[in-house]
mmCIF file of the N, C-alpha and C atoms, coordinates in Angstrom:
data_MODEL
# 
_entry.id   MODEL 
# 
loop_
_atom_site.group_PDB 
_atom_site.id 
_atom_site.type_symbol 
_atom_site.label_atom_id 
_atom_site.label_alt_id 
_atom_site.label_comp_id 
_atom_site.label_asym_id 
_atom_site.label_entity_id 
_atom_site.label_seq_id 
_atom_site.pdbx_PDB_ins_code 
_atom_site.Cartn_x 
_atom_site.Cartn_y 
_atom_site.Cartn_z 
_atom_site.occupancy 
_atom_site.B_iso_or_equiv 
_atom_site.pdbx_formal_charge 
_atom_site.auth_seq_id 
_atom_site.auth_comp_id 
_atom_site.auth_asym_id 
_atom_site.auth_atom_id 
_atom_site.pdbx_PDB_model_num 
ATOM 1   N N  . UNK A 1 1  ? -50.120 16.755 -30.327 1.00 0.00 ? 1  UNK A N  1 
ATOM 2   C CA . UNK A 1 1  ? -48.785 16.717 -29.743 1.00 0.00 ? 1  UNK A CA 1 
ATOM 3   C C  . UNK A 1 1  ? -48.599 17.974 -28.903 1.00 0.00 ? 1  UNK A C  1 
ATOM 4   N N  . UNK A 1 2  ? -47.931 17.790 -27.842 1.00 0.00 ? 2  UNK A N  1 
ATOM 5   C CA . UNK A 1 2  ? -47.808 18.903 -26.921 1.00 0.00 ? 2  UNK A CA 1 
ATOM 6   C C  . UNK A 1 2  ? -47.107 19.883 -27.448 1.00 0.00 ? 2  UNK A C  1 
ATOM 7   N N  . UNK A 1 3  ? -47.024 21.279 -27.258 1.00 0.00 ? 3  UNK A N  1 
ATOM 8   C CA . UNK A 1 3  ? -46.077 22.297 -27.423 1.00 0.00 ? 3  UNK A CA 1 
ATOM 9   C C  . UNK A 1 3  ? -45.101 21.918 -26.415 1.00 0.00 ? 3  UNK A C  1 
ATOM 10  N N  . UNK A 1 4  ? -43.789 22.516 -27.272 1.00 0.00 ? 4  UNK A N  1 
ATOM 11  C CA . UNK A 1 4  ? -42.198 22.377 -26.457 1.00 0.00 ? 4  UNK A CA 1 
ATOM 12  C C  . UNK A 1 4  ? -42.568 22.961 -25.273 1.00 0.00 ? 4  UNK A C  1 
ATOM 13  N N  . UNK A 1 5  ? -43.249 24.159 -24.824 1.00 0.00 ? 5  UNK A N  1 
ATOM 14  C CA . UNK A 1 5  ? -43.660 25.430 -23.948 1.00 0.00 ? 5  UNK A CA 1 
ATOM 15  C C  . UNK A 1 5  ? -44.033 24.400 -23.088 1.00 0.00 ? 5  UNK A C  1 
ATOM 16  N N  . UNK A 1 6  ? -45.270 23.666 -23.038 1.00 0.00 ? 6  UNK A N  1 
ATOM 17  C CA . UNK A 1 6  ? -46.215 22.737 -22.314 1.00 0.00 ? 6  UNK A CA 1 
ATOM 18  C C  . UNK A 1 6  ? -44.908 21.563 -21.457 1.00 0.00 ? 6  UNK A C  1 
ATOM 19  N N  . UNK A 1 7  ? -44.167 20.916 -22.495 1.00 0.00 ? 7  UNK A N  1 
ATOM 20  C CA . UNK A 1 7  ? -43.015 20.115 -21.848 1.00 0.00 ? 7  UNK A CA 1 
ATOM 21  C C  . UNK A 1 7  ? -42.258 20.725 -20.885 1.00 0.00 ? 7  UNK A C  1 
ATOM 22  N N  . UNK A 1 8  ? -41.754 21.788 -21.329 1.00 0.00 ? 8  UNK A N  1 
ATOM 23  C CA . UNK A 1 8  ? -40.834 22.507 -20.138 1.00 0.00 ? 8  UNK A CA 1 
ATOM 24  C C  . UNK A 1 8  ? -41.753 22.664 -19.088 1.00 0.00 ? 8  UNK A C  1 
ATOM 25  N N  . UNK A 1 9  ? -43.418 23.168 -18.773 1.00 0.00 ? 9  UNK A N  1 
ATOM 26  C CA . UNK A 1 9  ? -43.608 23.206 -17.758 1.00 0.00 ? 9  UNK A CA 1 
ATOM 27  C C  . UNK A 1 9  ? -43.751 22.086 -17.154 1.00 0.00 ? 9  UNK A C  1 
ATOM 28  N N  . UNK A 1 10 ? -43.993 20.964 -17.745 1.00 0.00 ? 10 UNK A N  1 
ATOM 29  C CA . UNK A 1 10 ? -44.190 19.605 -16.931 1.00 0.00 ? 10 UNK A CA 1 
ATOM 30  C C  . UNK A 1 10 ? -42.929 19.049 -16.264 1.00 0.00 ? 10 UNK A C  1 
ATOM 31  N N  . UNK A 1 11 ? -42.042 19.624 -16.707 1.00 0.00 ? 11 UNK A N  1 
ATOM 32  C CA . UNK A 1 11 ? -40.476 18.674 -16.279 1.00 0.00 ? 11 UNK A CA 1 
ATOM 33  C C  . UNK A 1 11 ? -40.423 20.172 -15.327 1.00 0.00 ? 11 UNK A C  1 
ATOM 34  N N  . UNK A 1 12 ? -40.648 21.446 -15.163 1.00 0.00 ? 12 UNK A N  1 
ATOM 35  C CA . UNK A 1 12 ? -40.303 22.157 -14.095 1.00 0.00 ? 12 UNK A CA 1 
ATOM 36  C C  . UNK A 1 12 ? -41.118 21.683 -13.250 1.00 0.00 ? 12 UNK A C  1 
ATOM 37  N N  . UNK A 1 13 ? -42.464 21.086 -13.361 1.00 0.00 ? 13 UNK A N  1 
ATOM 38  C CA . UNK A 1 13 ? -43.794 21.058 -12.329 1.00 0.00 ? 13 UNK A CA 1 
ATOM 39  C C  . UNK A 1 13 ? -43.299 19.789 -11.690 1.00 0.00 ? 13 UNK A C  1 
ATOM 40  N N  . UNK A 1 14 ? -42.612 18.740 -12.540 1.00 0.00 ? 14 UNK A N  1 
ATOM 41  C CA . UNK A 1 14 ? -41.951 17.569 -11.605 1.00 0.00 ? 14 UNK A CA 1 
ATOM 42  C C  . UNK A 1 14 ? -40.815 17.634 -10.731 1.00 0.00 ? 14 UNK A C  1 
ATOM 43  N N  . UNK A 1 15 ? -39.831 18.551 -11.414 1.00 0.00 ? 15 UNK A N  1 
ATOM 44  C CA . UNK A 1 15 ? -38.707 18.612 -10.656 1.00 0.00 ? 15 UNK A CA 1 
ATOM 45  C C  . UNK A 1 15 ? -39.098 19.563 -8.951  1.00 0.00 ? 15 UNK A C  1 
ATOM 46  N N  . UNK A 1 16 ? -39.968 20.685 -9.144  1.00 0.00 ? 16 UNK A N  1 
ATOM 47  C CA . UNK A 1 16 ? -40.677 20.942 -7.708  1.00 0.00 ? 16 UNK A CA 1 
ATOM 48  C C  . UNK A 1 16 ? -41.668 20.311 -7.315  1.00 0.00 ? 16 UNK A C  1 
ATOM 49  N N  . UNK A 1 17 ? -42.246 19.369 -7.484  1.00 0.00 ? 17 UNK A N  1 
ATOM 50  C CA . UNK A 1 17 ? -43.129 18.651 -6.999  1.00 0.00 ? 17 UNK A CA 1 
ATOM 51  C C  . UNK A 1 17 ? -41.976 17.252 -6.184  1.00 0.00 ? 17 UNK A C  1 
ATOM 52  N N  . UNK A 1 18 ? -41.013 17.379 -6.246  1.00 0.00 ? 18 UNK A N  1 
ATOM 53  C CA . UNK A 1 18 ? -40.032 15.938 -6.003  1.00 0.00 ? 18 UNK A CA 1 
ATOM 54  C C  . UNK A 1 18 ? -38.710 16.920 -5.922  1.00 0.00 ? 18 UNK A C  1 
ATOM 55  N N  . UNK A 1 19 ? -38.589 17.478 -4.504  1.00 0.00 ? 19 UNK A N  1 
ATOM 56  C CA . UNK A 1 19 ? -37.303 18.344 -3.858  1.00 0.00 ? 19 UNK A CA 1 
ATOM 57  C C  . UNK A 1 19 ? -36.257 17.377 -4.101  1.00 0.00 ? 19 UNK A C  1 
ATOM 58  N N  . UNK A 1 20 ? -36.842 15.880 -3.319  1.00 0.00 ? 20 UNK A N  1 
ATOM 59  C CA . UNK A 1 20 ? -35.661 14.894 -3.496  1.00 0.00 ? 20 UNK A CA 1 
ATOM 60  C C  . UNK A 1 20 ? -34.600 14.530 -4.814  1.00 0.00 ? 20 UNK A C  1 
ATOM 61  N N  . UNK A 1 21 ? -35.314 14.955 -5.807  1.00 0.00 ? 21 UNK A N  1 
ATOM 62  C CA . UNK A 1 21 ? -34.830 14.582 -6.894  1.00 0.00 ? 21 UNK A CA 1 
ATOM 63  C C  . UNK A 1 21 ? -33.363 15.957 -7.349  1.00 0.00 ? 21 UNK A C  1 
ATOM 64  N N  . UNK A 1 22 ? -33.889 16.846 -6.795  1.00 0.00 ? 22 UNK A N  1 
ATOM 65  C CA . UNK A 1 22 ? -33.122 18.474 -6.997  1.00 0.00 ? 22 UNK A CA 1 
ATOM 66  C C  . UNK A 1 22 ? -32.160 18.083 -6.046  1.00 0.00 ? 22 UNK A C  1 
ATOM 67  N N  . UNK A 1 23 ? -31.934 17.705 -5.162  1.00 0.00 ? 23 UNK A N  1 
ATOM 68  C CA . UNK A 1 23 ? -31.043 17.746 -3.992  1.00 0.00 ? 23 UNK A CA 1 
ATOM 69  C C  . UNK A 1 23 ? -29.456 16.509 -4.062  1.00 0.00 ? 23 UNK A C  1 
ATOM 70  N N  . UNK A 1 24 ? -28.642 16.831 -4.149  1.00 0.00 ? 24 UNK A N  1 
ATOM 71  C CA . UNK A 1 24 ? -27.650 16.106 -4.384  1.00 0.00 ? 24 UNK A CA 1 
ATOM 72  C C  . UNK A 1 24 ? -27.363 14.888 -3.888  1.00 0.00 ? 24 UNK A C  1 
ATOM 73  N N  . UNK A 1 25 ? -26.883 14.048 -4.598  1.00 0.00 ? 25 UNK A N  1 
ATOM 74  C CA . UNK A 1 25 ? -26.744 12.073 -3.657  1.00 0.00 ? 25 UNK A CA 1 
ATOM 75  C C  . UNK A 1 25 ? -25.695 12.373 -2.412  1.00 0.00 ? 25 UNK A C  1 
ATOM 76  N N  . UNK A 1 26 ? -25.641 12.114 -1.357  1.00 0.00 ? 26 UNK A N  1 
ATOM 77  C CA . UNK A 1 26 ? -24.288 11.979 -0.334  1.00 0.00 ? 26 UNK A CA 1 
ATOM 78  C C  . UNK A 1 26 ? -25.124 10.977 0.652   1.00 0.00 ? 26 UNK A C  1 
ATOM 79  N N  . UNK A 1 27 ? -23.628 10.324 0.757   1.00 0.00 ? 27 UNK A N  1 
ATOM 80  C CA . UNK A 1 27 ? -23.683 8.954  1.725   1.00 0.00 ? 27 UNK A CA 1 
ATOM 81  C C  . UNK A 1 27 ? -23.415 9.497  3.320   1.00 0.00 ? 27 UNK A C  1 
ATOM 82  N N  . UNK A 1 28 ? -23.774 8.320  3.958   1.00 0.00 ? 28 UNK A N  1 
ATOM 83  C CA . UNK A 1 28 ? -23.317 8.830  5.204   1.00 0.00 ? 28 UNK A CA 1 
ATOM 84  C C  . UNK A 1 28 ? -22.270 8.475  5.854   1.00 0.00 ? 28 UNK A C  1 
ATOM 85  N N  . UNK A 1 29 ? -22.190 8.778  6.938   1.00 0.00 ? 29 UNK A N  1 
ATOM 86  C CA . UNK A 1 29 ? -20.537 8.888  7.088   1.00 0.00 ? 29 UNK A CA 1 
ATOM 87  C C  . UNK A 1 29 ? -19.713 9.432  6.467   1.00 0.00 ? 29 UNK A C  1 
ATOM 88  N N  . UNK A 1 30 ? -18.051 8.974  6.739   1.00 0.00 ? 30 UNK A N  1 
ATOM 89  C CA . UNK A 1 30 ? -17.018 9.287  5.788   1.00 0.00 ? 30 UNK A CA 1 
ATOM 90  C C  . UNK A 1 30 ? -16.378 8.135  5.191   1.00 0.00 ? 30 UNK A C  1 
ATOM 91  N N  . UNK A 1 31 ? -16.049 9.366  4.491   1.00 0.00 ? 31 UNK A N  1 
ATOM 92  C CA . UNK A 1 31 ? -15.436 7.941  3.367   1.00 0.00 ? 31 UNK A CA 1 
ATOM 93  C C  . UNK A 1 31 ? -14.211 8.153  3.493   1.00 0.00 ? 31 UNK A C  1 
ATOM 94  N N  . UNK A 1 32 ? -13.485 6.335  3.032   1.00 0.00 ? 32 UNK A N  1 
ATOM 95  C CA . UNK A 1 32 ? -12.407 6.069  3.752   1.00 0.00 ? 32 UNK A CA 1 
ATOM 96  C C  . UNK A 1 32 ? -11.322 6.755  2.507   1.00 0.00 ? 32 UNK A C  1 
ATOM 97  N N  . UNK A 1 33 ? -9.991  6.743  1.882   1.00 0.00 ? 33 UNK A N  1 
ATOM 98  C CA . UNK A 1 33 ? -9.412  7.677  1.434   1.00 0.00 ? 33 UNK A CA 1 
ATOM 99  C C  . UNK A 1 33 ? -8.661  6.059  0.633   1.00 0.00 ? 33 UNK A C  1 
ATOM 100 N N  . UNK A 1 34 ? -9.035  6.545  -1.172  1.00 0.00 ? 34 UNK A N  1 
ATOM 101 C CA . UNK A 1 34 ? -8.320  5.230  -1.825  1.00 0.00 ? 34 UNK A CA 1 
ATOM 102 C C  . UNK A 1 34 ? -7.028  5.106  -1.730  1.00 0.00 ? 34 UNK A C  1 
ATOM 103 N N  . UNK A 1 35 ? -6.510  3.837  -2.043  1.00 0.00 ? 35 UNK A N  1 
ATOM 104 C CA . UNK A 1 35 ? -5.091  3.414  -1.860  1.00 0.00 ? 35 UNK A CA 1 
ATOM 105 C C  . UNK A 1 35 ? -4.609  3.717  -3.375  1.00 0.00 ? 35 UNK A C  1 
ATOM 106 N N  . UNK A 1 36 ? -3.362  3.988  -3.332  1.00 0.00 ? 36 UNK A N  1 
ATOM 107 C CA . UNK A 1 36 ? -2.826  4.078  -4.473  1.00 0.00 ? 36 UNK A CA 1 
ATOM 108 C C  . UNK A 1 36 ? -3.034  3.207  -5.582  1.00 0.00 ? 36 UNK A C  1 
ATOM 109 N N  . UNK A 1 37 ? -3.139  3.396  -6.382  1.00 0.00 ? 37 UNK A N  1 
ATOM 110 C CA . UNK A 1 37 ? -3.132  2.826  -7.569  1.00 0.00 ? 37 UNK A CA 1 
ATOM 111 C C  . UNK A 1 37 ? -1.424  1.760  -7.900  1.00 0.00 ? 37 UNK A C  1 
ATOM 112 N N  . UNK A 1 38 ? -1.949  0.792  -8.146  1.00 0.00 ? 38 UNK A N  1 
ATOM 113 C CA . UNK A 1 38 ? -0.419  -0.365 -8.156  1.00 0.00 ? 38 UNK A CA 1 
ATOM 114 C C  . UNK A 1 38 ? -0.623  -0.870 -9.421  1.00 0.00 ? 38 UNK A C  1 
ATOM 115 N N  . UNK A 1 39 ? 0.284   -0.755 -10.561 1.00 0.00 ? 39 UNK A N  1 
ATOM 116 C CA . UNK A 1 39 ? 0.491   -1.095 -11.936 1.00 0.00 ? 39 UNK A CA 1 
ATOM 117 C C  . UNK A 1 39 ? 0.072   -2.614 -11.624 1.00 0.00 ? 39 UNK A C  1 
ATOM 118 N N  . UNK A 1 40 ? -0.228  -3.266 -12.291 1.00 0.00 ? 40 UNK A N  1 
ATOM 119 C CA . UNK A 1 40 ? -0.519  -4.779 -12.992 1.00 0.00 ? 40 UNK A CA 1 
ATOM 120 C C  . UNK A 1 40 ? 0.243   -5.707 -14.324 1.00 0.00 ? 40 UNK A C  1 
ATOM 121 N N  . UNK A 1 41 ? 0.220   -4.216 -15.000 1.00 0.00 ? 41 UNK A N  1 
ATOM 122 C CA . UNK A 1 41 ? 1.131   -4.841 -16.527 1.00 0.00 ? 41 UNK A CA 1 
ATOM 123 C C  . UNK A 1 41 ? 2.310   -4.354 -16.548 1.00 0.00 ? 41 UNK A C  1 
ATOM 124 N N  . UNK A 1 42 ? 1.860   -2.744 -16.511 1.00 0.00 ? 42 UNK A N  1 
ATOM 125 C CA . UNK A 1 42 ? 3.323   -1.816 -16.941 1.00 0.00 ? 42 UNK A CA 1 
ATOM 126 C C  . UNK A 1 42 ? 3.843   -1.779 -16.084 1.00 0.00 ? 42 UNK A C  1 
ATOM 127 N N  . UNK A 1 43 ? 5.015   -0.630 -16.589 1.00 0.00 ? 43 UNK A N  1 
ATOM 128 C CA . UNK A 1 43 ? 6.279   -0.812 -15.207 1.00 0.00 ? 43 UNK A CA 1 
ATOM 129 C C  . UNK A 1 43 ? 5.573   0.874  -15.001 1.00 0.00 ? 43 UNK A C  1 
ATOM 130 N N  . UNK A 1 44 ? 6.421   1.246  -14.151 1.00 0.00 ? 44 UNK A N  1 
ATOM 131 C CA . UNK A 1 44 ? 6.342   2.518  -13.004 1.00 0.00 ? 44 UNK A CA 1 
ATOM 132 C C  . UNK A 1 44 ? 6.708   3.750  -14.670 1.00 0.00 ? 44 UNK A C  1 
ATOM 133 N N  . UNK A 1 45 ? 7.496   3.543  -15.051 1.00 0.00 ? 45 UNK A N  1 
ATOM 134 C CA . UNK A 1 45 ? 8.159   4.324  -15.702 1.00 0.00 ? 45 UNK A CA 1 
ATOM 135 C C  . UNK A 1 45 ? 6.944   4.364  -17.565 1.00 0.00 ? 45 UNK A C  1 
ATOM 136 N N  . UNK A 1 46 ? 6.805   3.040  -17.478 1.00 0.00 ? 46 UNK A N  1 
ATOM 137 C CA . UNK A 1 46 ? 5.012   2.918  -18.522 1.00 0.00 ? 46 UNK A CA 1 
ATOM 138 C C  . UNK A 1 46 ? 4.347   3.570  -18.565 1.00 0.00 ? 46 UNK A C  1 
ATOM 139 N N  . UNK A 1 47 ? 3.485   3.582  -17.158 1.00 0.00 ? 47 UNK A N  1 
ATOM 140 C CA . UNK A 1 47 ? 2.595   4.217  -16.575 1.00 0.00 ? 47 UNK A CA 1 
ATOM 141 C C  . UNK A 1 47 ? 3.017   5.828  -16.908 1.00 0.00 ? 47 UNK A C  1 
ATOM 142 N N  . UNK A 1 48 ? 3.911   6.070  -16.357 1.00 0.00 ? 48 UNK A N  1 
ATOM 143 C CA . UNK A 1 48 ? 4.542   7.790  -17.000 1.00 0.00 ? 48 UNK A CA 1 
ATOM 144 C C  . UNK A 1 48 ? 3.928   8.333  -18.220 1.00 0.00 ? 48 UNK A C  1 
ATOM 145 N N  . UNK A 1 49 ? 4.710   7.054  -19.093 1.00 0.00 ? 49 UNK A N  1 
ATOM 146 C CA . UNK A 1 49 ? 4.756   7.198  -20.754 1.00 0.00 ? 49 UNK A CA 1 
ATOM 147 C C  . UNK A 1 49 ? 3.230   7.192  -21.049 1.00 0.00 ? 49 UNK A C  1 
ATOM 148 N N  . UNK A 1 50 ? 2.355   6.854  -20.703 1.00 0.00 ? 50 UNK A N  1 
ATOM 149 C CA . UNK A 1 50 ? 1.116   6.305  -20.636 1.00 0.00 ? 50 UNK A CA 1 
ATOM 150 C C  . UNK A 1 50 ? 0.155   7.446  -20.674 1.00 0.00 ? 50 UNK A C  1 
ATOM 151 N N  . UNK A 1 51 ? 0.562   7.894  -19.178 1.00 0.00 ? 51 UNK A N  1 
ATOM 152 C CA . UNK A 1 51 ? -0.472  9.331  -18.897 1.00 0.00 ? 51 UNK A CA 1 
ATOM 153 C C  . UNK A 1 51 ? -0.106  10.444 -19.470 1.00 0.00 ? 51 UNK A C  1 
ATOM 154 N N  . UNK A 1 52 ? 1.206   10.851 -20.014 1.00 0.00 ? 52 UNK A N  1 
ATOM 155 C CA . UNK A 1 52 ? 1.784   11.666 -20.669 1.00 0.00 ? 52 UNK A CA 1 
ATOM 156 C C  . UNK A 1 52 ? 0.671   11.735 -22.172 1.00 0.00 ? 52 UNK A C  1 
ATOM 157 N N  . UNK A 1 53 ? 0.937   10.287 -23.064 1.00 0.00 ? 53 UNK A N  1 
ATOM 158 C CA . UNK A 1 53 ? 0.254   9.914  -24.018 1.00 0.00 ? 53 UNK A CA 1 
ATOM 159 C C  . UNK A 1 53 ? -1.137  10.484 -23.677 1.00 0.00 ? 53 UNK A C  1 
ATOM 160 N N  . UNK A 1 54 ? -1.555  9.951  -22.753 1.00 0.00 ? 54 UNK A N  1 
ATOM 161 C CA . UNK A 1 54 ? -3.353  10.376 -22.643 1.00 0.00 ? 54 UNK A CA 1 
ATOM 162 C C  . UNK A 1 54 ? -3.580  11.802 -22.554 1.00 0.00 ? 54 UNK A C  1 
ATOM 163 N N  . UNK A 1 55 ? -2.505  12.402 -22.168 1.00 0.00 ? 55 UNK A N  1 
ATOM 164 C CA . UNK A 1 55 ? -3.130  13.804 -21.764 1.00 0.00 ? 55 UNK A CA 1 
ATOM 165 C C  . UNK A 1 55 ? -2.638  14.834 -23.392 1.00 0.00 ? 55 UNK A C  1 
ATOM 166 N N  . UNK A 1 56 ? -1.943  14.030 -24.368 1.00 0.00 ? 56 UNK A N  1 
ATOM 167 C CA . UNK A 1 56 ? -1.562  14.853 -25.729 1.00 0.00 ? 56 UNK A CA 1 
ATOM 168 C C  . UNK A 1 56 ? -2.823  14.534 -26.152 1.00 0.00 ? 56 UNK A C  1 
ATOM 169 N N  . UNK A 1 57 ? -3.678  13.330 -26.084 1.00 0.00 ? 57 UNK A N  1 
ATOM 170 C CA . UNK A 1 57 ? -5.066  13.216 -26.852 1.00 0.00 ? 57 UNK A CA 1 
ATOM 171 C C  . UNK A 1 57 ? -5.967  14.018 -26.412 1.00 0.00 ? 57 UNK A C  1 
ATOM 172 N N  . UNK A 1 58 ? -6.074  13.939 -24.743 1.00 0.00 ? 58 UNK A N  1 
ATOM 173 C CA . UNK A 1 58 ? -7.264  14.811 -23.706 1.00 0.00 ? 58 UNK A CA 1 
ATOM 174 C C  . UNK A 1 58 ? -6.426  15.041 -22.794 1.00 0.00 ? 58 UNK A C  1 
ATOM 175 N N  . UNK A 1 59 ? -6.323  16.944 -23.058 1.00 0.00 ? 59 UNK A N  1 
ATOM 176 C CA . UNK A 1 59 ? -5.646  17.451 -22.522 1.00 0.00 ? 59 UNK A CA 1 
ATOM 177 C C  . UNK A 1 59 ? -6.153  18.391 -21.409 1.00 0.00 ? 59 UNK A C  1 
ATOM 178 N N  . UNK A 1 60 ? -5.814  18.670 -20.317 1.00 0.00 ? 60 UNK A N  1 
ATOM 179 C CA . UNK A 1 60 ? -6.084  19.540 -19.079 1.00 0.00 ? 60 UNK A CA 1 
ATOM 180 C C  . UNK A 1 60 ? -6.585  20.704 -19.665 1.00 0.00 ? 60 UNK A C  1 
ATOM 181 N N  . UNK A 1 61 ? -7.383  21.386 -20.023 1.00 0.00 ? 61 UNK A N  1 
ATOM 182 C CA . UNK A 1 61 ? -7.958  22.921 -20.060 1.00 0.00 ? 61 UNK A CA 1 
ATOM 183 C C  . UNK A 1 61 ? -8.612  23.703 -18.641 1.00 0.00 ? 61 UNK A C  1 
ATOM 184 N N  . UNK A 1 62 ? -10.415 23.712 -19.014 1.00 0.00 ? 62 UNK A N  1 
ATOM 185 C CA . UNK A 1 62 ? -10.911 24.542 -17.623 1.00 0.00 ? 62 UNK A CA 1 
ATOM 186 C C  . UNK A 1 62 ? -11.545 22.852 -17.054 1.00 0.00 ? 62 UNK A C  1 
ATOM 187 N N  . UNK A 1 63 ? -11.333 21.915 -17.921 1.00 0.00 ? 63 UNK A N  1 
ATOM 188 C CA . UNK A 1 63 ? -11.823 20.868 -17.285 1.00 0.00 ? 63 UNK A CA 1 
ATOM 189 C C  . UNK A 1 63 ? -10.718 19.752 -17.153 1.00 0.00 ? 63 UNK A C  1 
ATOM 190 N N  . UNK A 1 64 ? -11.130 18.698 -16.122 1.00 0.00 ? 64 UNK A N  1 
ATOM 191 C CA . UNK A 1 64 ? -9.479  17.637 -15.804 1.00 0.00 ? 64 UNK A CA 1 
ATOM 192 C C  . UNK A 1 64 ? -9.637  17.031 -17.280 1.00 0.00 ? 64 UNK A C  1 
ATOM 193 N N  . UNK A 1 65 ? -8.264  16.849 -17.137 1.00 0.00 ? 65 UNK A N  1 
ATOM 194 C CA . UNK A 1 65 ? -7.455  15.659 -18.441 1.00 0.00 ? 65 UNK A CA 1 
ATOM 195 C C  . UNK A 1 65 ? -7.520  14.577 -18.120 1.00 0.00 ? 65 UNK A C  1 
ATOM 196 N N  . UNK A 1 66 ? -7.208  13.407 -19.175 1.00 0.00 ? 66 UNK A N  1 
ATOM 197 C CA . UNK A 1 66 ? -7.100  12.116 -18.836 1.00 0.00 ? 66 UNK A CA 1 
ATOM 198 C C  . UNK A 1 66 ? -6.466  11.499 -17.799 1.00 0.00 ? 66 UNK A C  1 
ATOM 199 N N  . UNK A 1 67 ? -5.494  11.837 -17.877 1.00 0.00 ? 67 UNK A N  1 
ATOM 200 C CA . UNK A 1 67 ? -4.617  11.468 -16.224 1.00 0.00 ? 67 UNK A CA 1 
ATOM 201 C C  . UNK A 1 67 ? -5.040  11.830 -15.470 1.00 0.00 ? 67 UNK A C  1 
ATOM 202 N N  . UNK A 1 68 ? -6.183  13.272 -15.006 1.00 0.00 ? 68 UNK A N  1 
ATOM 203 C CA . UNK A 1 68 ? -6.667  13.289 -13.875 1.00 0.00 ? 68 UNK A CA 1 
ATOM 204 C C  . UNK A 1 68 ? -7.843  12.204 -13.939 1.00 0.00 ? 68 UNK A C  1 
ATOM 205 N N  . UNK A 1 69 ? -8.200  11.976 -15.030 1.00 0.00 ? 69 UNK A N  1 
ATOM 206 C CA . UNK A 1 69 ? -9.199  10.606 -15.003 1.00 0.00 ? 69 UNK A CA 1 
ATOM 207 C C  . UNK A 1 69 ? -8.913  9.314  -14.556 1.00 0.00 ? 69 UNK A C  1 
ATOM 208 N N  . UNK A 1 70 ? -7.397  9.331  -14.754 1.00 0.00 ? 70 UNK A N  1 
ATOM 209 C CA . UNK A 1 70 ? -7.055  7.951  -14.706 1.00 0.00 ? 70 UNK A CA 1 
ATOM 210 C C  . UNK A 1 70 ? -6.760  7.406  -15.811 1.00 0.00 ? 70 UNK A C  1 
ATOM 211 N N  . UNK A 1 71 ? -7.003  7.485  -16.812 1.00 0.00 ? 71 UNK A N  1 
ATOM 212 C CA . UNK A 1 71 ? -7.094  6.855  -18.203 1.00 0.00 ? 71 UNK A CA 1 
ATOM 213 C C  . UNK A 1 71 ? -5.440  5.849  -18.313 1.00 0.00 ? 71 UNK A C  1 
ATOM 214 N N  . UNK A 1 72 ? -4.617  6.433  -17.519 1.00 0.00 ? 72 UNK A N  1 
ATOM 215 C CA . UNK A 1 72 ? -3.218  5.625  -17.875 1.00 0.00 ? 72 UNK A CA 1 
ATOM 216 C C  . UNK A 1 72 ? -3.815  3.970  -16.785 1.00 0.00 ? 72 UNK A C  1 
ATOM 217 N N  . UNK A 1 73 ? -4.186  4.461  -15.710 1.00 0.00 ? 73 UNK A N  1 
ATOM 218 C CA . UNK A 1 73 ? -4.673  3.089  -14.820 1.00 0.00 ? 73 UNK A CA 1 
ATOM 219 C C  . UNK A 1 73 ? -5.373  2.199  -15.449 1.00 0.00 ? 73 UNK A C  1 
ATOM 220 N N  . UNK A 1 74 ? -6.727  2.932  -16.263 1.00 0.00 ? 74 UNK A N  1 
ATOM 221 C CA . UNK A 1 74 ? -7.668  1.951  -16.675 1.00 0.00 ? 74 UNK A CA 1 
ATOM 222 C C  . UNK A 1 74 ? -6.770  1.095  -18.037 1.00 0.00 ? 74 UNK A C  1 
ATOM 223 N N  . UNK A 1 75 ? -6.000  1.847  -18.688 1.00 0.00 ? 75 UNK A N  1 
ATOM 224 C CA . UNK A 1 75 ? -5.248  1.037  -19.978 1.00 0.00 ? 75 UNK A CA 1 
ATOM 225 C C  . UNK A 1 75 ? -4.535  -0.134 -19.014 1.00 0.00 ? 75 UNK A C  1 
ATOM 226 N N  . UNK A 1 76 ? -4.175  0.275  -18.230 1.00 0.00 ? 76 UNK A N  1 
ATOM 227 C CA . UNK A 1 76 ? -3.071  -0.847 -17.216 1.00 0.00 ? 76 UNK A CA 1 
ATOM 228 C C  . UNK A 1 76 ? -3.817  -1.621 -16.609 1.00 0.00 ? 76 UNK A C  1 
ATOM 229 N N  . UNK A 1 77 ? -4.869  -1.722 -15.939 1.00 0.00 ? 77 UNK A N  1 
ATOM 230 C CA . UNK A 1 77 ? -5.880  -2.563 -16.191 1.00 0.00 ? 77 UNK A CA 1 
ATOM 231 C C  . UNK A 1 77 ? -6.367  -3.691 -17.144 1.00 0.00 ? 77 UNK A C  1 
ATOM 232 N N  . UNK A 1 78 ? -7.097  -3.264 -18.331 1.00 0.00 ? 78 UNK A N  1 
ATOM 233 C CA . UNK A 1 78 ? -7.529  -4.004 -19.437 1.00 0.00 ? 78 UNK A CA 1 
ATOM 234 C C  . UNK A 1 78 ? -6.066  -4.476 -19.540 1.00 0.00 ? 78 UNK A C  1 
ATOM 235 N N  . UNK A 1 79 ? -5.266  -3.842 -19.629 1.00 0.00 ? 79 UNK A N  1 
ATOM 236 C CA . UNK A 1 79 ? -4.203  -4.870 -20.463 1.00 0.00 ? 79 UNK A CA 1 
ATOM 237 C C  . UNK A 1 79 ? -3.629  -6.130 -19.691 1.00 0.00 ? 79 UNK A C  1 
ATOM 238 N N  . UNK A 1 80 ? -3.743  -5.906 -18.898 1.00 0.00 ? 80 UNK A N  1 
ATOM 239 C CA . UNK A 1 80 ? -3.656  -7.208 -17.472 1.00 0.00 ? 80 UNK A CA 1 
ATOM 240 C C  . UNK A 1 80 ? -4.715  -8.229 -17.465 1.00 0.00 ? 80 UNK A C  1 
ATOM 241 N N  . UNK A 1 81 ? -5.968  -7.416 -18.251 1.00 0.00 ? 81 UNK A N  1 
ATOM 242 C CA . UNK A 1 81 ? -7.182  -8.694 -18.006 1.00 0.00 ? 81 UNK A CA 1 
ATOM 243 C C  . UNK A 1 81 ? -6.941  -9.640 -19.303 1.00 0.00 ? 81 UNK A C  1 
# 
């Protein structure tokens, strides 16, 4: 069985052997700018109650919260399907 030592060099020796793989995905062109988000189930004032709720579970710190995720949309979603 290989040493851990031996693995790390093989996954460094691939990742520079294949630049493409190191280099970030971007499309071309521009991209067009999404449309608002339009409730399905809840009302306007739901949706509030909703993202409020999501963000007491997962809350905003050094990283986004649920509402910056969306999490109130996607519930308003499923619950429509």
């Amino acid at each position: 069985m290989p040493s851990r030592r031996k693995l790390l060099q093989s996954a460094a020796g691939a990742v520079t052997a294949f630049p493409i793989l190191a280099e970030p995905h971007q499309h071309g062109g521009t991209s067009a700018p999404v449309p608002a988000y339009k409730p399905k189930w809840a009302t306007p004032a739901e949706m509030k109650q909703m993202a409020a709720l999501a963000d007491l579970i997962i809350p905003r710190t050094d990283t986004p919260g649920a509402s910056d995720a969306k999490v109130h949309e996607f519930i308003d979603y499923t619950l429509s399907t």
